[in-house]
PDB file of N, CA, C and O in Angstrom:
ATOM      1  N   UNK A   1    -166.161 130.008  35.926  1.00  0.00           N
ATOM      2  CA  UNK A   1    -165.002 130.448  36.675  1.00  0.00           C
ATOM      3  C   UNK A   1    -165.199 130.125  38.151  1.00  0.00           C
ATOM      4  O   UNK A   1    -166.266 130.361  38.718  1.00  0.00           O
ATOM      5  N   UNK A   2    -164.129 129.571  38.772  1.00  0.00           N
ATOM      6  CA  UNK A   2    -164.298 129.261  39.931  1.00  0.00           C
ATOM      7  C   UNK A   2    -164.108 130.401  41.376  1.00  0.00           C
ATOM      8  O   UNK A   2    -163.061 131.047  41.333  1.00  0.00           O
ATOM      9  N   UNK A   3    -164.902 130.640  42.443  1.00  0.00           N
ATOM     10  CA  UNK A   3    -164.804 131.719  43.306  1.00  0.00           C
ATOM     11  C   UNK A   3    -163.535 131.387  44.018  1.00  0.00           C
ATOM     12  O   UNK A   3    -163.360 130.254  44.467  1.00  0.00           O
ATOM     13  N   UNK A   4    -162.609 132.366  44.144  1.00  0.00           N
ATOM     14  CA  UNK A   4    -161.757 131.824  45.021  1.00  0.00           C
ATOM     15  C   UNK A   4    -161.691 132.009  46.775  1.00  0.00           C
ATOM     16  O   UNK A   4    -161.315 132.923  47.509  1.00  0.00           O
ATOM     17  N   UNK A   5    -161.913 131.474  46.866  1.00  0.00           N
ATOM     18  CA  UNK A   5    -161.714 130.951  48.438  1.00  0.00           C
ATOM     19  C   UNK A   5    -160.709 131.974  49.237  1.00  0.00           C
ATOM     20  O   UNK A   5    -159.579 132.126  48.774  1.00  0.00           O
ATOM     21  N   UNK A   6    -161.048 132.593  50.279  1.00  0.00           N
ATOM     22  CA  UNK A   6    -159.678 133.472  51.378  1.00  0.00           C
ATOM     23  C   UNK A   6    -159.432 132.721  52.244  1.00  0.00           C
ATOM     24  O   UNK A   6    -158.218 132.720  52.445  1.00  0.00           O
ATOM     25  N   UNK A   7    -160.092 131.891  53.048  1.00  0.00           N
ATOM     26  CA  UNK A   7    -159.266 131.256  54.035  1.00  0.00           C
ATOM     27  C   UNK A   7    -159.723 129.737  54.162  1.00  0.00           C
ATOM     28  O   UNK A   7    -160.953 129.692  54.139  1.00  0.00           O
ATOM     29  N   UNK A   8    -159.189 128.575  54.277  1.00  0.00           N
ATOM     30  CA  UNK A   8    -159.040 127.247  54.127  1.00  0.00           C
ATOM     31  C   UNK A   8    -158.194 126.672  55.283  1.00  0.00           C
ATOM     32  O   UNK A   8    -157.614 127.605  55.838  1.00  0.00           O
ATOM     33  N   UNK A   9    -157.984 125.804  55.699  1.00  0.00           N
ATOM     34  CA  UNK A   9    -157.414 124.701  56.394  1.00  0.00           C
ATOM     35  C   UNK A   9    -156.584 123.549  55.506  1.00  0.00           C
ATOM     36  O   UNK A   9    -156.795 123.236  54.334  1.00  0.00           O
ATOM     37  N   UNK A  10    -155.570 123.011  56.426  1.00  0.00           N
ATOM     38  CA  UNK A  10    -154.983 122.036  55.568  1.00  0.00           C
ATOM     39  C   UNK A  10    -155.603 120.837  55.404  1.00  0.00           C
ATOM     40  O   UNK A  10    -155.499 120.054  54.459  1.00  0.00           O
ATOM     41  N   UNK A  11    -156.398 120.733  56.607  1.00  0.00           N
ATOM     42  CA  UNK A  11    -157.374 119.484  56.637  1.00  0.00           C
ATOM     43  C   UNK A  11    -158.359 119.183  55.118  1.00  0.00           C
ATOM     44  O   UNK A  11    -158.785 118.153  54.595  1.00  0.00           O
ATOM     45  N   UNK A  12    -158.442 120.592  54.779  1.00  0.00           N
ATOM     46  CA  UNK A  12    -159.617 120.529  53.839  1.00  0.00           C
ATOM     47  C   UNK A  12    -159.183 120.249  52.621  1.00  0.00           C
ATOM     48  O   UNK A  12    -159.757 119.530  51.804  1.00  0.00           O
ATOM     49  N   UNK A  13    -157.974 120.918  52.460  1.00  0.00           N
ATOM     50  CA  UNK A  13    -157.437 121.133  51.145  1.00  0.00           C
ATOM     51  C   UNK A  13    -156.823 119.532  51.091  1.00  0.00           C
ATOM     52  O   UNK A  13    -156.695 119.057  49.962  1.00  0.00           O
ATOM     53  N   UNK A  14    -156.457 118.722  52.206  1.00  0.00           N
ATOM     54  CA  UNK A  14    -156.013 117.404  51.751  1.00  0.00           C
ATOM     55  C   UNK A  14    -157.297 116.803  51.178  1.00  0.00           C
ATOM     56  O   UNK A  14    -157.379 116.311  50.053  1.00  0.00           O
ATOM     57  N   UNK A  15    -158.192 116.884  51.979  1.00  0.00           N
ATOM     58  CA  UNK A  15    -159.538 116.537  51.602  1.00  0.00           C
ATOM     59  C   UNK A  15    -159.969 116.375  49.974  1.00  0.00           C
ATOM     60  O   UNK A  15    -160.372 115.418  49.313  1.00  0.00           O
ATOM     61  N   UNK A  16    -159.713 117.633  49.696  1.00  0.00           N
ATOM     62  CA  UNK A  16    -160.228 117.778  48.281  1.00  0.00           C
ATOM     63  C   UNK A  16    -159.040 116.923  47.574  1.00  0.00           C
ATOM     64  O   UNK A  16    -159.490 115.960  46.954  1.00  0.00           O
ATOM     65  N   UNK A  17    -157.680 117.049  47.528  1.00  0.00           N
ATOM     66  CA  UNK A  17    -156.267 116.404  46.918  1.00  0.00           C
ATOM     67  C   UNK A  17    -156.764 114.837  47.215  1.00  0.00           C
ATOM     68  O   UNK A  17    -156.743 114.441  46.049  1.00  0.00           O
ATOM     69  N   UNK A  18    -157.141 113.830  47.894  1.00  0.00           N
ATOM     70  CA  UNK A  18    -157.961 113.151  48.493  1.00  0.00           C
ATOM     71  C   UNK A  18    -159.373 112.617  46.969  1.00  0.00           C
ATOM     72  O   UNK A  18    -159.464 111.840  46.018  1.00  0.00           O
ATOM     73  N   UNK A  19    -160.034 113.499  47.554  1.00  0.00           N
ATOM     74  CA  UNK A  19    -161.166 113.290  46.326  1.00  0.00           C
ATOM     75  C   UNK A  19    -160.901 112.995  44.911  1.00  0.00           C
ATOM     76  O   UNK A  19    -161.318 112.082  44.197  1.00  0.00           O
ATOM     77  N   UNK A  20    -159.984 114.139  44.632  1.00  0.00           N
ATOM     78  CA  UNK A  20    -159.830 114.737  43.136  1.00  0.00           C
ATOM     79  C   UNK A  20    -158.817 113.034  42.780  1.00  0.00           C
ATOM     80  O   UNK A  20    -159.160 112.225  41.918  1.00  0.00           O
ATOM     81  N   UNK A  21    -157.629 112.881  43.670  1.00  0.00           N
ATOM     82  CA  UNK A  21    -156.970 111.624  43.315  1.00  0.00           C
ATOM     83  C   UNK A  21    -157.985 110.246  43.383  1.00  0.00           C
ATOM     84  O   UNK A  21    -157.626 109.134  42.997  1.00  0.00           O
ATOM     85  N   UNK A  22    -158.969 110.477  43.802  1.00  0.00           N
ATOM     86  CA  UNK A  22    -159.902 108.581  44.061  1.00  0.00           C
ATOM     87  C   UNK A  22    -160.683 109.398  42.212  1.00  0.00           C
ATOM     88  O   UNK A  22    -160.810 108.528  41.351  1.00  0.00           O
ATOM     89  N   UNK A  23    -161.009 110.508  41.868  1.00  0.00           N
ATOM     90  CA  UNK A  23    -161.638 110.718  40.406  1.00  0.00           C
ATOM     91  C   UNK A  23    -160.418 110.134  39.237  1.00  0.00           C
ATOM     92  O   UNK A  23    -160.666 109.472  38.229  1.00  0.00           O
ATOM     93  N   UNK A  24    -158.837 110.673  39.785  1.00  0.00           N
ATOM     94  CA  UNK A  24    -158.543 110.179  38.773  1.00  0.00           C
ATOM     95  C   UNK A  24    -157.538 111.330  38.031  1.00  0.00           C
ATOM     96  O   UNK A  24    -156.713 111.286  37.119  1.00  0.00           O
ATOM     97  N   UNK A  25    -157.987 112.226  38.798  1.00  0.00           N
ATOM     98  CA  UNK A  25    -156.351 113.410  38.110  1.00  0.00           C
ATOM     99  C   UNK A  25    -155.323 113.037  38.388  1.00  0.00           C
ATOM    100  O   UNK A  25    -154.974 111.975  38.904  1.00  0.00           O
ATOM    101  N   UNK A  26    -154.641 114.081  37.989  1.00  0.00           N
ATOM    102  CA  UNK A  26    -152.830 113.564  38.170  1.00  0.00           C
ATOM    103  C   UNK A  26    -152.671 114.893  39.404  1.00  0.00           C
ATOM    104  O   UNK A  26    -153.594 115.643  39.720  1.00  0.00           O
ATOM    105  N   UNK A  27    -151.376 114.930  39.923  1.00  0.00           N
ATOM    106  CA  UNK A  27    -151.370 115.686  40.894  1.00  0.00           C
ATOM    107  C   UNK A  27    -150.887 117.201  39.985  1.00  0.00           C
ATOM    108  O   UNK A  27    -151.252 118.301  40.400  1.00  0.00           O
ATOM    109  N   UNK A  28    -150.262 117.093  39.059  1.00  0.00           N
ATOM    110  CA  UNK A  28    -150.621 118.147  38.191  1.00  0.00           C
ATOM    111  C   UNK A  28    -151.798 119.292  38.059  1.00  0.00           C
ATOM    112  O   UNK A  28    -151.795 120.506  38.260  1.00  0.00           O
ATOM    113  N   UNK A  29    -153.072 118.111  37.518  1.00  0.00           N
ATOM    114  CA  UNK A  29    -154.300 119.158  37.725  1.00  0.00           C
ATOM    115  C   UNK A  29    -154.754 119.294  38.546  1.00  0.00           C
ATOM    116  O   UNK A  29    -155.564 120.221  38.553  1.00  0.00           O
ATOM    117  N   UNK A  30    -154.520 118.254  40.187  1.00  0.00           N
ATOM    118  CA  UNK A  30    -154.945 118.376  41.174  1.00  0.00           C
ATOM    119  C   UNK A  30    -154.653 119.830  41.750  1.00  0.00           C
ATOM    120  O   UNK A  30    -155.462 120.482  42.410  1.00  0.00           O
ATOM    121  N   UNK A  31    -153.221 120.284  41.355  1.00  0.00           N
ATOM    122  CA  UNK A  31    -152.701 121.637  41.800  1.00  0.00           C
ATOM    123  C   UNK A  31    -153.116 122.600  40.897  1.00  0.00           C
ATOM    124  O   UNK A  31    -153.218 123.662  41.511  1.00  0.00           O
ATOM    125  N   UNK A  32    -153.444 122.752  39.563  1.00  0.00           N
ATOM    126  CA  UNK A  32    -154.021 123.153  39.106  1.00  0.00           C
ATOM    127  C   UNK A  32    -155.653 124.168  39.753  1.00  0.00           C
ATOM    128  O   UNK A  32    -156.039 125.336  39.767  1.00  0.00           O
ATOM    129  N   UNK A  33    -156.208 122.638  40.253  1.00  0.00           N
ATOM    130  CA  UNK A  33    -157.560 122.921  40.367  1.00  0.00           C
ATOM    131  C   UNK A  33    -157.026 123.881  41.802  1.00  0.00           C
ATOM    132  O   UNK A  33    -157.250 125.082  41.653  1.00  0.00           O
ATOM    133  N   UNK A  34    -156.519 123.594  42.825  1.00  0.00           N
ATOM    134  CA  UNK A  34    -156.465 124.142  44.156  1.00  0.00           C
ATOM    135  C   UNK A  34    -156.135 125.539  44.048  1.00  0.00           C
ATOM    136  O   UNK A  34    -156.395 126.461  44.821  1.00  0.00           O
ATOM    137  N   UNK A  35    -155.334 125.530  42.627  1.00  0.00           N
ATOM    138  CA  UNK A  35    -154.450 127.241  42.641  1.00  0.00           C
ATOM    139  C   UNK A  35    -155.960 127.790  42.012  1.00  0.00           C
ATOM    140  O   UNK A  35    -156.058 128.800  42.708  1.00  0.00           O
ATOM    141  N   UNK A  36    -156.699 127.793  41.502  1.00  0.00           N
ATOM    142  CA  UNK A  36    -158.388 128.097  40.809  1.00  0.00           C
ATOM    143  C   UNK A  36    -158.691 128.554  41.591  1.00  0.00           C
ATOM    144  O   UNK A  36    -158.927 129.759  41.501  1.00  0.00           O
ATOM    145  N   UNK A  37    -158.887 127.797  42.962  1.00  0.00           N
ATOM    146  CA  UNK A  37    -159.936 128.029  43.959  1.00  0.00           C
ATOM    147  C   UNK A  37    -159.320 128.386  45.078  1.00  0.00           C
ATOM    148  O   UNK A  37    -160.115 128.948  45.831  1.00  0.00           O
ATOM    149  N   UNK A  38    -157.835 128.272  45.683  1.00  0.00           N
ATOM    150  CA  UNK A  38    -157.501 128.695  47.078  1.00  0.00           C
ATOM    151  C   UNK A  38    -156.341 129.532  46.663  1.00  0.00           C
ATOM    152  O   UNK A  38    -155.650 130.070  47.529  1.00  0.00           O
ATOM    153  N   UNK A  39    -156.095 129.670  45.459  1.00  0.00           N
ATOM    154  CA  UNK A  39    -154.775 131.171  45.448  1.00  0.00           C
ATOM    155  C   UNK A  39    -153.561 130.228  45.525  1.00  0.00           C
ATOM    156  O   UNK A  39    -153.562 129.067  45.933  1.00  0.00           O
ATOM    157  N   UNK A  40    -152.325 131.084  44.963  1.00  0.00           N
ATOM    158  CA  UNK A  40    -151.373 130.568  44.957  1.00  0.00           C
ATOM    159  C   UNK A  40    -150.680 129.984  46.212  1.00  0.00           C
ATOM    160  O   UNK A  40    -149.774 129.155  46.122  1.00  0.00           O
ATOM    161  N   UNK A  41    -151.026 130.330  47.073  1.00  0.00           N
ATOM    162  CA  UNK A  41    -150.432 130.257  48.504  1.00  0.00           C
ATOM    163  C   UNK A  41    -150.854 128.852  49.263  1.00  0.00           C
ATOM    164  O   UNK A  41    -150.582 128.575  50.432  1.00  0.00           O
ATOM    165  N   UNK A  42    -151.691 127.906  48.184  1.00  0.00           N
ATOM    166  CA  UNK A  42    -151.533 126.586  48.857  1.00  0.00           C
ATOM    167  C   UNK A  42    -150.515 125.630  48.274  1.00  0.00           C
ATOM    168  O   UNK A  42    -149.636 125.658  47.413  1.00  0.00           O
ATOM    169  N   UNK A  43    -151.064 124.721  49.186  1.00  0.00           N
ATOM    170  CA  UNK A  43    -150.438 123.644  49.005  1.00  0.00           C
ATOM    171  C   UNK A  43    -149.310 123.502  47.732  1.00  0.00           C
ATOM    172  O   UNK A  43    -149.736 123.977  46.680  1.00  0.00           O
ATOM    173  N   UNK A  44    -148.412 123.123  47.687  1.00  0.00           N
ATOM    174  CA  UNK A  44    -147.469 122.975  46.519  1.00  0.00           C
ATOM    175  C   UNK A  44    -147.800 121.647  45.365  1.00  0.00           C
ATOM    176  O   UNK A  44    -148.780 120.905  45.438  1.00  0.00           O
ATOM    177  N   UNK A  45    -146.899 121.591  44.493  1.00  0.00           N
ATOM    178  CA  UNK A  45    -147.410 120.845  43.356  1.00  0.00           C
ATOM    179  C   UNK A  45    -146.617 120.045  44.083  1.00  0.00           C
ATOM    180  O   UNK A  45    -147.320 119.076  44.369  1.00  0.00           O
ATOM    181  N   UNK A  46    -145.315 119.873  44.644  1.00  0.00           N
ATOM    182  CA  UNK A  46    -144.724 118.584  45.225  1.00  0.00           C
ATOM    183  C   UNK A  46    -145.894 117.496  46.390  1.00  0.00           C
ATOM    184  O   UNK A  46    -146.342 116.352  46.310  1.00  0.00           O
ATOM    185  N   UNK A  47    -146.029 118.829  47.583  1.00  0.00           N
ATOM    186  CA  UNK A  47    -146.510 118.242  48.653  1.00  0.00           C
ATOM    187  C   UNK A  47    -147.873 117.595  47.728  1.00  0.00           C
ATOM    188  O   UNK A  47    -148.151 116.407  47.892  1.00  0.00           O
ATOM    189  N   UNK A  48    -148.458 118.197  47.038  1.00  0.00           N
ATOM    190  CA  UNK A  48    -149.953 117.453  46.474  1.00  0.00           C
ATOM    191  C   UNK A  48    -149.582 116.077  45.508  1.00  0.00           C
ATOM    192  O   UNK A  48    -150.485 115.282  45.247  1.00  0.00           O
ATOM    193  N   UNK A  49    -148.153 115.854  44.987  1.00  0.00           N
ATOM    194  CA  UNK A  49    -147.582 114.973  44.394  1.00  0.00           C
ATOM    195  C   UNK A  49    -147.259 113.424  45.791  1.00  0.00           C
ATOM    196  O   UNK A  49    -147.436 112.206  45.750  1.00  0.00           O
ATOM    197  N   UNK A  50    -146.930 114.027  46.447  1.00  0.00           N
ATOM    198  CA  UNK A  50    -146.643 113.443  48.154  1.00  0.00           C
ATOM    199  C   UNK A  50    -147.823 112.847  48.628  1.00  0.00           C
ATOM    200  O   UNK A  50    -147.823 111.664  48.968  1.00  0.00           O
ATOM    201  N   UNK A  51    -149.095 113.736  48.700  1.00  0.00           N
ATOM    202  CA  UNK A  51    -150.075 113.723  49.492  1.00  0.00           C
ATOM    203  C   UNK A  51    -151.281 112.372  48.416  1.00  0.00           C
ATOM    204  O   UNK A  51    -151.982 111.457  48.847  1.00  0.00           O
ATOM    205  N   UNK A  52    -151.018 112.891  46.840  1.00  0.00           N
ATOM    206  CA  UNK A  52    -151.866 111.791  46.505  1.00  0.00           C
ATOM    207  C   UNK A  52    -151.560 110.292  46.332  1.00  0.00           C
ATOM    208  O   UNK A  52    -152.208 109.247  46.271  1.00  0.00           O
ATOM    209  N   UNK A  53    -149.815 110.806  46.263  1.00  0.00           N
ATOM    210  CA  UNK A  53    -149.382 109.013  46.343  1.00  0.00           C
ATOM    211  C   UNK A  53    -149.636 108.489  47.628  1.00  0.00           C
ATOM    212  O   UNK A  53    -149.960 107.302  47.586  1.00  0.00           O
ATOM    213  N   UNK A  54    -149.599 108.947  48.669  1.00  0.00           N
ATOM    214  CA  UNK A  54    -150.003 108.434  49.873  1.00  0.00           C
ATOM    215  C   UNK A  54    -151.196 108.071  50.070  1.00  0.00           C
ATOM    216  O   UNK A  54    -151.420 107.163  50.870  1.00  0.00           O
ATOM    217  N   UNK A  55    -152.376 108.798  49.278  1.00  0.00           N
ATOM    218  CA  UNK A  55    -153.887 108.358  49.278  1.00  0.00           C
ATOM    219  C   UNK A  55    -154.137 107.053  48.558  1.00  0.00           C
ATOM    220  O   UNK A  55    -154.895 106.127  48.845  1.00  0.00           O
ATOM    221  N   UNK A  56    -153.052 107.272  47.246  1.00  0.00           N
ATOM    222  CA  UNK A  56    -152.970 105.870  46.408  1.00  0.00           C
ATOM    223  C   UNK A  56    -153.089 104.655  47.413  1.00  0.00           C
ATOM    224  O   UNK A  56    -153.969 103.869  47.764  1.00  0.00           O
ATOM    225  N   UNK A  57    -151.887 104.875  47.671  1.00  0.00           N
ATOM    226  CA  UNK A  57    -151.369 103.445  48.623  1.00  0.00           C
ATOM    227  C   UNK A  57    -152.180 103.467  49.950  1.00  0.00           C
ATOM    228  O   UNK A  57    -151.553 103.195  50.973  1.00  0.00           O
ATOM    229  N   UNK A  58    -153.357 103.728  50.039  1.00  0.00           N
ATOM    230  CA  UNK A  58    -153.992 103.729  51.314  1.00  0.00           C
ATOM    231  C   UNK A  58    -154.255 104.562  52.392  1.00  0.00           C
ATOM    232  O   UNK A  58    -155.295 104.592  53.050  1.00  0.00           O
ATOM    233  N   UNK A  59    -153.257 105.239  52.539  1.00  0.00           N
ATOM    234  CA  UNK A  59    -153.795 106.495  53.758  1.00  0.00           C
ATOM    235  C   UNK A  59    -155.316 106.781  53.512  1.00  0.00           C
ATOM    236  O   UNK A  59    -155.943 106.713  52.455  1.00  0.00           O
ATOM    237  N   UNK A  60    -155.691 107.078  54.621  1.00  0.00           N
ATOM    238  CA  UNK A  60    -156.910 107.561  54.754  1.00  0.00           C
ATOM    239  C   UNK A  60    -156.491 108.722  55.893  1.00  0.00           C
ATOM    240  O   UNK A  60    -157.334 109.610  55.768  1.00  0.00           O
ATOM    241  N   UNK A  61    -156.137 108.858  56.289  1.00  0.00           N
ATOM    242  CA  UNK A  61    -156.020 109.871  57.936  1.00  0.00           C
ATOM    243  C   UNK A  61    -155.565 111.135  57.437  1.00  0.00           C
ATOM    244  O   UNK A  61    -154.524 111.007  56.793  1.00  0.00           O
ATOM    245  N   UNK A  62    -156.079 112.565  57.530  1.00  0.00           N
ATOM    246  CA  UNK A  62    -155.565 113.410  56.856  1.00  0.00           C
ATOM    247  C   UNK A  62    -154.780 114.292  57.671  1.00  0.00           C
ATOM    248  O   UNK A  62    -154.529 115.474  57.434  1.00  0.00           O
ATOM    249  N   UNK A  63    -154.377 113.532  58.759  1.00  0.00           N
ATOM    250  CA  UNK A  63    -153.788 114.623  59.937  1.00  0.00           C
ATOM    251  C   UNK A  63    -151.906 114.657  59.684  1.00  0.00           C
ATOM    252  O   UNK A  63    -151.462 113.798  58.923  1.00  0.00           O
ATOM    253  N   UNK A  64    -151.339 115.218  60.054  1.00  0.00           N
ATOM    254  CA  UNK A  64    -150.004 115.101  60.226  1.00  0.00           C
ATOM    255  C   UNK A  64    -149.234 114.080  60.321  1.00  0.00           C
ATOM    256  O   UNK A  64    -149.081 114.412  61.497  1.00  0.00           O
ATOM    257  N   UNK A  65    -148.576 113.125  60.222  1.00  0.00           N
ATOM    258  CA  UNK A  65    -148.239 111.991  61.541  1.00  0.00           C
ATOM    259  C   UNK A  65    -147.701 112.318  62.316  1.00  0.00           C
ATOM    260  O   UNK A  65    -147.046 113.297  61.958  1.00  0.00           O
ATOM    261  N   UNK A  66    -147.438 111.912  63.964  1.00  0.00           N
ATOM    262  CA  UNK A  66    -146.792 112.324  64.663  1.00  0.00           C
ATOM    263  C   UNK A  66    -145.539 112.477  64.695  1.00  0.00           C
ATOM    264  O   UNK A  66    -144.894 111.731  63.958  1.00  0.00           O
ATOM    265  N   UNK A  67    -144.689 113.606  65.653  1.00  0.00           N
ATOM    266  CA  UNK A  67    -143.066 113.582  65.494  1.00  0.00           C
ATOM    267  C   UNK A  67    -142.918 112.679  66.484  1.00  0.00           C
ATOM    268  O   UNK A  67    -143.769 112.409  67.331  1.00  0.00           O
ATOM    269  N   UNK A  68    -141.537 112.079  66.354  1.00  0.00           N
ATOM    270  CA  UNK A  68    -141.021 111.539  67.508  1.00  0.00           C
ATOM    271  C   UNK A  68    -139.813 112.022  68.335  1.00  0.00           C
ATOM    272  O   UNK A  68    -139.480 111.416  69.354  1.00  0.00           O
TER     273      UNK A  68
END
């Protein structure tokens, strides 16, 4: 069973969404695994759907992009 985590960053949690997509999950269990370990209150199954297609296609930078 996994410990769950109280407080996290978004930096981190892309981090791991990041990892888990170069192993090979779907963003499904990717959200899966995050709701295990950081509580319901992260990241969404969309934005982690968002966040790994963007890792797909290359992003590397886990920051925001800027507004204009």
């Amino acid at each position: 069973m996994a410990t769950r985590l109280e407080t996290w960053s978004k930096l981190e949690v892309r981090s791991v969404v990041r990892f888990l997509t170069a192993k090979g999950l779907s963003p499904t269990e990717i959200h899966k695994e995050l709701v295990a370990v950081y509580g319901e209150a992260v990241m969404s199954r969309k934005q982690v759907s968002v966040w790994s297609n963007a890792f797909k296609h290359g992003r590397v930078n886990l920051e925001d992009k800027p507004r204009c």
